[in-house]
C-alpha positions in Angstrom: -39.6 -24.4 -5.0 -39.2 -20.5 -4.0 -37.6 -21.9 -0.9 -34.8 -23.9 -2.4 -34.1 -20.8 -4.4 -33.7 -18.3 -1.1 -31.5 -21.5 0.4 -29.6 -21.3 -2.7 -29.3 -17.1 -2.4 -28.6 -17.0 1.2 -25.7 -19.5 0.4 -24.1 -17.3 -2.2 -24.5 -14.5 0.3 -22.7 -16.7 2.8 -20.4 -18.1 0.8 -19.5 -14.8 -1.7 -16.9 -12.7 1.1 -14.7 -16.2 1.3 -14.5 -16.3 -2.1 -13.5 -12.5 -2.5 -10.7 -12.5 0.1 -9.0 -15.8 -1.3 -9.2 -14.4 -4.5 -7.9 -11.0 -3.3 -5.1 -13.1 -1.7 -3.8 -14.1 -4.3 -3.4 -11.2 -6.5 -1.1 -10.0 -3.5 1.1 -13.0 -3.4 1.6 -12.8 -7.4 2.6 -8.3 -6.8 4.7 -9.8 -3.9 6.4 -12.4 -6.1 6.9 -9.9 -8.9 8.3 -7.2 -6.7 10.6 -9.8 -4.6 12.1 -10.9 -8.5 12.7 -7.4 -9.2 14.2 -6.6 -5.9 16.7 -9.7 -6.1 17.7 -8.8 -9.5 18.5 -5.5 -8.4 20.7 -7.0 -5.6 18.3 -6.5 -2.6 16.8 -9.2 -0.4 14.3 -7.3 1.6 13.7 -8.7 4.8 10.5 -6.8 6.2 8.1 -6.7 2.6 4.0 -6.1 2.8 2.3 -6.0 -0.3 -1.1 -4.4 -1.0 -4.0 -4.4 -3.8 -1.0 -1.9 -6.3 2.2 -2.9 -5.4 4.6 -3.8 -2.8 7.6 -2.8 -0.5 10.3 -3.6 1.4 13.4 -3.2 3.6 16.8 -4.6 3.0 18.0 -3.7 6.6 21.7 -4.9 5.8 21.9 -2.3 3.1 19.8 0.1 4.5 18.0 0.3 1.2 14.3 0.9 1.2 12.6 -0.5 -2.3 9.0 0.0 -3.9 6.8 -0.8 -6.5 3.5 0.4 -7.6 1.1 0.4 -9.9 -0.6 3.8 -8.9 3.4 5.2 -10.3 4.2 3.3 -13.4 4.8 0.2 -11.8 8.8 0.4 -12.0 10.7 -0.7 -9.3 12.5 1.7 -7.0 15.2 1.7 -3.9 15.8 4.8 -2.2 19.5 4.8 0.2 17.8 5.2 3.6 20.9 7.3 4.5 19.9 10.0 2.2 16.5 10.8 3.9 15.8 13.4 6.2 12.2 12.1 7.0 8.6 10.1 6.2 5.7 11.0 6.5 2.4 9.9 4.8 0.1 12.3 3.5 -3.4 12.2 3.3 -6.2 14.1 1.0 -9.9 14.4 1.4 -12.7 15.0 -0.9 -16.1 16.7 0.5 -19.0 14.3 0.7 -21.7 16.0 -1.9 -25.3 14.7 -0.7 -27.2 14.7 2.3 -24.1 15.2 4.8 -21.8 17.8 3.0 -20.0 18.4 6.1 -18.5 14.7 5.5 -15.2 13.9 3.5 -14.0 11.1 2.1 -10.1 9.6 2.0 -9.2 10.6 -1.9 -5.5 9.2 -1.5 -2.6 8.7 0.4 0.9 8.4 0.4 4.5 7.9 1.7 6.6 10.8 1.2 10.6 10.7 1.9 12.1 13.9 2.4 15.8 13.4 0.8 18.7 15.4 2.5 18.9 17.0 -1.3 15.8 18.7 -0.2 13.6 16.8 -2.6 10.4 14.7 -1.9 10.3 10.7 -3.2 6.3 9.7 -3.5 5.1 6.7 -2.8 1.0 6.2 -3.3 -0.3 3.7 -1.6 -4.0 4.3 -2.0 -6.3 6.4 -4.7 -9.9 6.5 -4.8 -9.7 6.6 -9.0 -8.2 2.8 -8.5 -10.1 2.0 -5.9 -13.5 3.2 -4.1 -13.4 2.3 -0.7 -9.8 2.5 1.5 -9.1 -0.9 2.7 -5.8 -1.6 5.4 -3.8 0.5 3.1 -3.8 4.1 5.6 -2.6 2.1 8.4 -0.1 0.0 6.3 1.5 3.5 5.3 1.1 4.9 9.2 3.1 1.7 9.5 5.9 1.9 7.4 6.2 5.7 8.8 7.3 4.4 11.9 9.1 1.2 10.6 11.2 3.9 8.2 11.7 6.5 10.8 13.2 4.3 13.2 16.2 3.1 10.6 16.4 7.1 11.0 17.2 7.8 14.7 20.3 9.5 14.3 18.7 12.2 11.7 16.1 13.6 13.4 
């Protein structure tokens, strides 16, 4: 009897991970779908999109119009004229580690920031630690769009 019940534990153990990425897959393709309606109805058709756990973005390369939504910022969606920025880059802040290794930090957020030629800064988050506890794909999906945004750029720098 005790047997069939560690059989039955180990499977759940097994099992549980599948479950929680196919379920976390599908929250992203409903943010996708939402942000992709709101991005057609604002005229857009984003051609390069990537969604994450709180919202979504894209690029309309033809219009040279970079778009956003996320739920870390209200949840509205947003285009920014990539003509009018001067620059990305995504910021990152750390919290000290309090226990046994105070020498440690931990990622506490980060974000895309677009430096506009009207010398003010558009913020994007991408990742807090009050939403969520543990940083997932989200700091190299931002290091990402750096580069992708940067290079519609080449001519500013």
């Amino acid at each position: 009897m005790s047997s069939i019940i560690i059989n039955i534990l180990i499977l759940i153990l097994a099992v549980s991970p599948f479950v929680y990425i196919f379920l976390a897959g599908r929250g992203k393709k409903k943010i996708k779908s939402a942000f992709l309606t709101a991005a057609k109805q604002h005229g857009l058709h984003p051609d390069k999109t990537e969604a994450w756990a709180h919202g979504a973005m894209g690029l309309d390369s033809a219009q040279n119009i970079f778009c956003y939504q996320s739920q870390l910022s209200g949840n509205s969606f947003h285009q920014v004229n990539l003509s009018e920025v001067k620059g990305v880059e995504v910021k990152k802040e750390y919290a000290p580690h309090s226990g046994q290794h105070p020498d440690l930090s931990f990622l506490k957020n980060v974000s895309l920031h677009l430096k506009t030629e009207a010398n003010t800064e558009i913020i994007l988050p991408v990742f807090d630690s009050g939403f969520d506890k543990q940083v997932s794909s989200e700091l190299m999906m931002a290091n990402e769009w750096q580069k992708i945004l940067s290079s519609k750029m080449v001519g500013k720098k």
